[in-house]
N, C-alpha and C positions, 0 to 999 in steps of 0.2 A: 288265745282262746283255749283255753282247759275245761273241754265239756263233760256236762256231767257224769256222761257214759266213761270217761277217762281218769276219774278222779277214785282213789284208792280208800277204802278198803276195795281188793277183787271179789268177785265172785264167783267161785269155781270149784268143781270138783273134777277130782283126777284117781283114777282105778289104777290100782298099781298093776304092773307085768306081770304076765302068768309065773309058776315055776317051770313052764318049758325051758326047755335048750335053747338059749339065746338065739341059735341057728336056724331055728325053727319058724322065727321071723322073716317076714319078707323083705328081703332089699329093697328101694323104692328110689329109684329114679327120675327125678320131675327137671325134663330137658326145656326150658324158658327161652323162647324164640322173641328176638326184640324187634318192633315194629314188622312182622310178617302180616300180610294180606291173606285175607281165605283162599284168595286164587292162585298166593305166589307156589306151586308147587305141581305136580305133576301128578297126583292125588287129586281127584274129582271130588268136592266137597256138595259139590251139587247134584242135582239129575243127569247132567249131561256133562261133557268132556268142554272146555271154553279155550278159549284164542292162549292163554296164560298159560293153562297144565298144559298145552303144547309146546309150549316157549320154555317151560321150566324144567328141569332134568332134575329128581329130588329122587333118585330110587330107594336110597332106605325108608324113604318115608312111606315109599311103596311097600317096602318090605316091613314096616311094621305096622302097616292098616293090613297086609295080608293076615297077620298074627294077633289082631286085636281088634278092636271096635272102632270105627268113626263116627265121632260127634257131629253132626251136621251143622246142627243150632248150637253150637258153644259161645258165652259172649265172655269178653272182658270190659275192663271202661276203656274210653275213647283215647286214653293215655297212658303214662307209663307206670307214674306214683302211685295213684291209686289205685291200676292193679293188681300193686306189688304189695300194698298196707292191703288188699281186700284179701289176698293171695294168705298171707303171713295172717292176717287176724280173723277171717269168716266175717268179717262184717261188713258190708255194704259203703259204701263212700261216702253217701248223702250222712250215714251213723259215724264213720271214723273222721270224717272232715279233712280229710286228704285229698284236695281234689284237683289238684294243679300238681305237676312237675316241681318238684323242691331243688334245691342245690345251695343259697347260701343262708346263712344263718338269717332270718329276721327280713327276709327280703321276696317277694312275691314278682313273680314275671309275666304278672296282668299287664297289658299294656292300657293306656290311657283311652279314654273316652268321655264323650260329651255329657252320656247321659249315666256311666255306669262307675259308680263308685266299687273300686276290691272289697270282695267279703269279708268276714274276720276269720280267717280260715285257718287249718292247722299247717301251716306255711314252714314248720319243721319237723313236720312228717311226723314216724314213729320215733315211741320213746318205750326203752324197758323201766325207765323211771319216770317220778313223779319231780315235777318242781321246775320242767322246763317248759317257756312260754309256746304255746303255738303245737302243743304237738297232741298225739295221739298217744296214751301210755295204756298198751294191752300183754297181755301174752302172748307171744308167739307160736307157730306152728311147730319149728326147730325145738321151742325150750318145752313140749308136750314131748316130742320123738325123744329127744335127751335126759326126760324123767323115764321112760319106756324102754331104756336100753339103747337109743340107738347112737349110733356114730354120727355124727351132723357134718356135712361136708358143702360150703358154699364156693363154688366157682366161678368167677366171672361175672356178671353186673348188680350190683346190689342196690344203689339209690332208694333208700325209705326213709333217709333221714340227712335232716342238711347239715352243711360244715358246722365241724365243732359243737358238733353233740352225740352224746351218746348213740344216738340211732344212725348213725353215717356208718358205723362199726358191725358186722355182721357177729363176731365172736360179744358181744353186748346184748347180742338177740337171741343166741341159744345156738350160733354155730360152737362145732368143736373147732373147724377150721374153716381161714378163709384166703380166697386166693381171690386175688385181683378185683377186689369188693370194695365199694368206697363210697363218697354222696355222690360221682359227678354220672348222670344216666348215659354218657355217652362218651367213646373214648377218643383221645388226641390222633390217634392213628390205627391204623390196623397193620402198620408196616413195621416186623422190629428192626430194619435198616433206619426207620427214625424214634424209635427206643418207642413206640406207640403211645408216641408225645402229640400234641397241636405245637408245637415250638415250633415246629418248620414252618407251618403254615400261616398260624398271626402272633407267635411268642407266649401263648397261654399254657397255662402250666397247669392249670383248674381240672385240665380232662385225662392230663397223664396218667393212662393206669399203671396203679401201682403193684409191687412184688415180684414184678418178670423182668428182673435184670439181669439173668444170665441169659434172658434173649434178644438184649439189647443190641445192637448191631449186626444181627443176624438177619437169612433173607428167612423168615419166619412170619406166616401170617397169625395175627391174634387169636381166629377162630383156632389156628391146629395147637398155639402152644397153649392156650388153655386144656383144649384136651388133651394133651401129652401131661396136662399137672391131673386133671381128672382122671384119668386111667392111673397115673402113680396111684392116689389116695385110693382107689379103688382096691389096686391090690394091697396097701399097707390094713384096710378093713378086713381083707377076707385071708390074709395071714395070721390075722389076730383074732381070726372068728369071733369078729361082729358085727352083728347085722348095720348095714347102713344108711342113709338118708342124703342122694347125692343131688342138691340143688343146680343141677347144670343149666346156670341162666348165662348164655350170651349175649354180647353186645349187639352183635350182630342179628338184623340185617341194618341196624341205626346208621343214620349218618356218622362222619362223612363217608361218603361212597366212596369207596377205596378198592380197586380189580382186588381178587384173590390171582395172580399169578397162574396157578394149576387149571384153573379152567375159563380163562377169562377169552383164549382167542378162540378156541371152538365155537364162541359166540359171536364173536366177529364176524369169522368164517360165514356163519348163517345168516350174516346179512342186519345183523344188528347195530342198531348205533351205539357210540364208546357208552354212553350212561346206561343202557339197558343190558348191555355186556356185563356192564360192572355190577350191576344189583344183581343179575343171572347167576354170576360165578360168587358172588357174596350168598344168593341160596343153595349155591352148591357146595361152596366150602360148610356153610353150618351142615348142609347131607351128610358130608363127606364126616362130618365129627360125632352125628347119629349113628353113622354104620363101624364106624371105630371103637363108639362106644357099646354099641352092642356086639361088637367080636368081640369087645375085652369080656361082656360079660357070657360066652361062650367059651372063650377060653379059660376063664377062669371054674367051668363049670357049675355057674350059680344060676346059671336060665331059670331052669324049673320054680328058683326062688326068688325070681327079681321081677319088678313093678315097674316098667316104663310108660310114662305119661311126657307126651309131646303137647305144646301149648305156646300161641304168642301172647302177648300181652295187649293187644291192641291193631286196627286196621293200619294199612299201607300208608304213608304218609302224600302229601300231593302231589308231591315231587314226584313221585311213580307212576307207571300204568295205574287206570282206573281199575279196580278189581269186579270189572262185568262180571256178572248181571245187579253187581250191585253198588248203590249209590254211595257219593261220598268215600270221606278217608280218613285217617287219624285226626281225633281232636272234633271229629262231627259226630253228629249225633244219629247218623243214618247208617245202613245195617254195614257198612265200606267203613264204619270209624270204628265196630264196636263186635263185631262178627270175627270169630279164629278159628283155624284149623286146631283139630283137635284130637289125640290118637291114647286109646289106654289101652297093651297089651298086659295081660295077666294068666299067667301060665296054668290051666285047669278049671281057672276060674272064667276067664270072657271067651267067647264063642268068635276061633281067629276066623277073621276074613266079614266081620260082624259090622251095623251102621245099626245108628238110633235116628232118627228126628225129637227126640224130646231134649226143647231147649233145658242148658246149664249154662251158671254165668259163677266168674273165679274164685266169688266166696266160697262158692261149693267146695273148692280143694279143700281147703280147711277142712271139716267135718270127714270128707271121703276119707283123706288122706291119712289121719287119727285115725278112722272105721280099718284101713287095710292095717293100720302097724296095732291095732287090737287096742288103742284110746279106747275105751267106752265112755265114758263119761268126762268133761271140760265142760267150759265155759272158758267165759270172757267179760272184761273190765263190764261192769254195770249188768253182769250176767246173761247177755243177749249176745247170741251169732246167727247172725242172717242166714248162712250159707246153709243145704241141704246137701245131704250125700246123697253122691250119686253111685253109691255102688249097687241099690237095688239094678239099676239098670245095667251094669259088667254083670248083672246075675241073671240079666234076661228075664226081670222079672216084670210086668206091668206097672208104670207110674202112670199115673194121669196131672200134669203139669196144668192144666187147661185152666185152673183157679187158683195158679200160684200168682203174685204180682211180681216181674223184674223193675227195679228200677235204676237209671242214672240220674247221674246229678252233677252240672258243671255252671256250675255259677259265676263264671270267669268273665273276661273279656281277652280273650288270648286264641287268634283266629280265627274264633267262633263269637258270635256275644252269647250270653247266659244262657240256659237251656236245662227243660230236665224233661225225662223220660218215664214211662210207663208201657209195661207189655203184657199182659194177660188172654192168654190163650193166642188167638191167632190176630190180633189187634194191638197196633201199638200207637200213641201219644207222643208226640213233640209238644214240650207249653214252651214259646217264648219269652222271658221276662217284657222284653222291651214293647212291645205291645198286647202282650194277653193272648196272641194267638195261638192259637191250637194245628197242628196237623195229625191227621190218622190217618191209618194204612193198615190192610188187609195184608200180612206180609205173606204168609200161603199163597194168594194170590196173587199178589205185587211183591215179588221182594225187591225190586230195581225202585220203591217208593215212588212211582208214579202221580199214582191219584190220590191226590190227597181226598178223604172222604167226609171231613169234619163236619160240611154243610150237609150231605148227604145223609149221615148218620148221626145227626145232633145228639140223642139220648147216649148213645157208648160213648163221643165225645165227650159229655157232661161227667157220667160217671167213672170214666176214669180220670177227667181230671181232677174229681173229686178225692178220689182214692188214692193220687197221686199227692195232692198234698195233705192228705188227712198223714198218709207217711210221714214226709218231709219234717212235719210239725212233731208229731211221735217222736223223730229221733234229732230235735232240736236241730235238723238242717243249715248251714250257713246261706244266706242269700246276698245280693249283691246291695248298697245301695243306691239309690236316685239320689242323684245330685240337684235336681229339680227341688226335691223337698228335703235333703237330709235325713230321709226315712227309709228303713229296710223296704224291698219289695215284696207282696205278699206272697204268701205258697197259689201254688194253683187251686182252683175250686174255690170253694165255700169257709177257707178256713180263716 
């Protein structure tokens, strides 16, 4: 399915670079946390301090909400793919049709069911070109920084596009460089004693990450040698005074659970079992590459000019602690699948030691992200991006979110059955496919989704799920279908 938001002529415009001093640009930093829970961290993301930020020891994350803003309400999608094509393009999931986890070419990891047939979804992710089936063909955020001067630097998980296509490839999407970037979302090991292969464990070669074979056989965990390449390119940028763009996306904290070594028995110690140990010292090792990476940018005396933005991609998986006080986990549609820690430091610009409550969800990066490196004007494929920048708000300036719509959209059968979302103001929508049902929730006031209020509140029930699919339909949504009839199933509402 090549929709028509994907289909080429683009529609775009792009302001070229000022004639300032190249330097004069901000560095920009965007550190991508994989499968992190809101709570996994030591960092109060809430009102109050929870059972978790005692359990978790993250202090540079401490040390960069003291120097920057926390997002409270930050969301991404419930998964990896699509928040990574929402991330890369501003556009919305339900619009780029990325909406399941990709990896091989032409093949979908819905699992089967009675009643729900796989959608026709863009099951090969992103593409910078046009002509490949299944995928999404937009502009990237890299290939806008890349016309604006900047150095593009991807390190570490990339998954937007499956085997054997274009879009598996990071330097294809507007990187200058890529390290350890590939289709597979999750890596064979985190040990380089077994080359950060799965060969040891079931002979798969699918997850091996690639490019770090001088760390092969080394006792080297994957979070440090990634940063140890991060920090190189860092300083080969600011040797050659130019400004940069450094995608630091980890694998980590994804499966498989693998100790970090450095800190895994302090957790023992305190009484932990081996698997909460091991994700413990998995959030501390990515801390430990936070604080590394921000000394290198002290040492290298670029602070005063550099953007760091902390971000996961999606809630805790099941496998974990619940992330109390809130429901659900990766792949759900409750505030536990879809809710991230969130942190932007910006030297003159944000108010350090600063919190928002006005919800943002990942297409935002887009639009901000262009706003900080001086983009004023883009677009994207079929001339629409969802995403809003959120730098009014590093400006402390008043938004009022309260009439914006957030929506998801998982149309799958892969842990979850199908489901899409709606959030408007302080009220949010679950629509079932499989039976039409509906739940609301007051999340202000429930955010652990408790009561469901749909009976209670019938008219906000109605109208957003009106509004929910009048969307869906707008940007040609994929849906699943019924095998019962061999026919798509409808959007939510009236449509």
């Amino acid at each position: 399915m090549n929709k028509l938001l994907a289909l080429l002529p683009f529609v775009f415009f792009w302001q070229p670079a000022s004639s300032k001093n190249k330097q004069e640009k901000p560095n920009i930093i965007f550190f991508l946390v994989d499968d992190m829970g809101w709570q996994e961290t030591s960092v109060p993301f809430w009102t109050k301090k929870t059972k978790l930020n005692e359990r978790y020891q993250t202090p540079n994350m401490e040390r960069l909400a003291s120097q920057g803003m926390k997002f409270t309400q930050a969301y991404a999608c419930p998964l990896c793919s699509p928040s990574r094509v929402s991330l890369m393009t501003g556009m919305n999931a339900a619009r780029h049709g990325v909406t399941n986890w990709t990896l091989r070419k032409g093949k979908s990891p819905d699992q089967q069911h009675e009643i729900f047939g796989a959608p026709d979804w863009n099951l090969n992710g992103l593409s910078p070109v046009e002509g490949i089936e299944n995928t999404c063909v937009a502009n990237t955020l890299p290939s806008f920084l890349q016309e604006a001067g900047y150095r593009t630097i991807h390190v570490g998980k990339a998954h937007w596009g499956a085997m054997d296509t274009p879009g598996e490839d990071p330097l294809k999407l507007g990187f200058d460089v890529n390290i350890a970037g590939h289709a597979a979302g999750g890596p064979g090991s985190y040990h380089g004693e077994k080359n950060y292969s799965a060969v040891w464990r079931n002979g798969a070669r699918i997850w091996d990450v690639p490019g770090l074979e001088k760390y092969h056989g080394k006792d080297i965990n994957l979070t440090e040698a990634l940063t140890r390449e991060a920090l190189t390119e860092m300083e080969g940028s600011v040797a050659k005074n130019e400004p940069f763009y450094l995608y630091m996306s980890h694998y980590a904290v994804h499966a498989p659970w693998e100790k970090d070594k450095r800190f895994y028995q302090k957790y023992i110690d305190q009484g932990l079992t081996d698997f909460e140990a091991t994700l413990a010292s998995m959030l501390e090792s990515m801390d430990q590459s936070l604080g590394d990476i921000l000394n290198k940018v002290e040492q290298l005396g670029i602070e005063e000019n550099t953007i760091v933005i902390f971000m996961s991609d999606n809630g805790s998986p099941s496998q974990c602690p619940q992330n109390l006080p809130l429901r659900g986990h990766k792949v759900s549609p409750y505030e536990g699948g879809i809710r991230d820690p969130m942190i932007v430091r910006w030297p003159g610009t944000v108010q350090p030691g600063s919190a928002t409550n006005v919800p943002v969800i990942i297409e935002d990066f887009f639009p901000s992200i262009l706003e900080m490196a001086g983009v004023r004007k883009y677009g994207q494929a079929g001339g629409k991006v969802d995403g809003k920048s959120f730098v009014p708000l590093l400006k402390q300036k008043n938004v009022n979110a309260m009439k914006r719509d957030f929506v998801w959209h998982f149309p799958h059968n892969y842990d979850f059955e199908p489901y899409s979302v709606i959030r408007r103001g302080d009220w949010k929508l679950i629509y079932w496919y499989k039976n039409g049902k509906s739940e609301l929730y007051n999340i202000p006031d429930d955010i652990g989704e408790q009561n469901d209020l749909a009976e209670i509140k019938p008219q906000i029930a109605a109208d957003l799920k009106s509004r929910l699919g009048e969307y869906l339909k707008k940007v040609q949504a994929t849906v699943p279908v019924d095998k019962r009839s061999n026919k798509r199933f409808a959007y939510p509402g009236r449509n």
